[in-house]
N, C-alpha and C positions, 0 to 999 in steps of 0.2 A: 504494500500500500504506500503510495507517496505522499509527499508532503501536502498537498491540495487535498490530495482524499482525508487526510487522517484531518486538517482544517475542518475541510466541509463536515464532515463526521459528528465533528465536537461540538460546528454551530447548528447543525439541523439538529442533535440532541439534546441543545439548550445547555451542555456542564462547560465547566470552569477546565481551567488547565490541571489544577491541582484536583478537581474531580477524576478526572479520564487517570491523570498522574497515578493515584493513589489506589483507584482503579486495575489499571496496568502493572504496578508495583515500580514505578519507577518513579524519578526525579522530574519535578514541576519543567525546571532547566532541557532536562529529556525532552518530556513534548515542548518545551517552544522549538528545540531545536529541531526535531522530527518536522514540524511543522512550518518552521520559514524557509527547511529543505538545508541548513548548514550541520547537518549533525550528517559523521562520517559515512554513519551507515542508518539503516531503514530500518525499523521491528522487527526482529526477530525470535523463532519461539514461540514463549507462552502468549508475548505480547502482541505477533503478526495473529496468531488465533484468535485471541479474544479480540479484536480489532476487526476481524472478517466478522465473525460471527456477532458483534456489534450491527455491523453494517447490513450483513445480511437479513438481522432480527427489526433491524428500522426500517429496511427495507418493504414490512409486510404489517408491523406492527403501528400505533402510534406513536412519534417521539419519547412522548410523556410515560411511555411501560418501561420502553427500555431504558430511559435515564433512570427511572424509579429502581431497576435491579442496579444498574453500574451504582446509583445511591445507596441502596440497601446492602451490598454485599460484602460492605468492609474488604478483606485479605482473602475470603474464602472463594478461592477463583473457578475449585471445580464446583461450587454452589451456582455460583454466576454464568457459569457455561452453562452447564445444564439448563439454568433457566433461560439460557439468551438458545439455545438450541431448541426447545421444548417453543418460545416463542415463534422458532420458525417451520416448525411441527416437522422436523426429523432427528427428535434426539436419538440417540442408541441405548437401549438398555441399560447401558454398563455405567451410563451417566443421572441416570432416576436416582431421586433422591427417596 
């Protein structure tokens, strides 16, 4: 995901830097850099996943659901997946809570 997408992302979901940040589990500093496109490298990981699967769960859902899980979910990332999957009605078994 590039810089533009991971922007647009953040502003169609309505969060904060340090939302998505705490979110992703990284540094506020992280996403702006991810986001004005000067950070070395791009998401990778847990963080390129949760970032699609973000995207993908907006894509289908209301804004206002999916920010509401990336709000709710504190650290607990395979909670947030699950429920940003289950959003987009293909989770897999292995991920039901």
């Amino acid at each position: 995901m590039g810089h533009r997408e991971i922007f647009q992302l953040r502003a169609r979901l309505g969060l904060s830097r340090s939302e998505l940040a705490r979110f992703l589990g990284v540094s506020e500093p992280t996403v702006v850099r991810w986001e004005s496109g000067s950070a070395i490298s791009e998401p990778k990981g847990l963080q390129a996943l949760l970032l699609r699967a973000l995207a993908d769960a907006s894509g289908g859902q209301p804004a206002s659901d999916v920010a509401r899980i990336v709000r709710s979910c504190g650290l607990d990332h395979r909670a947030a997946l699950a429920d940003l999957l289950a959003a987009t009605q293909y989770a897999p078994s292995a991920l039901s809570r």
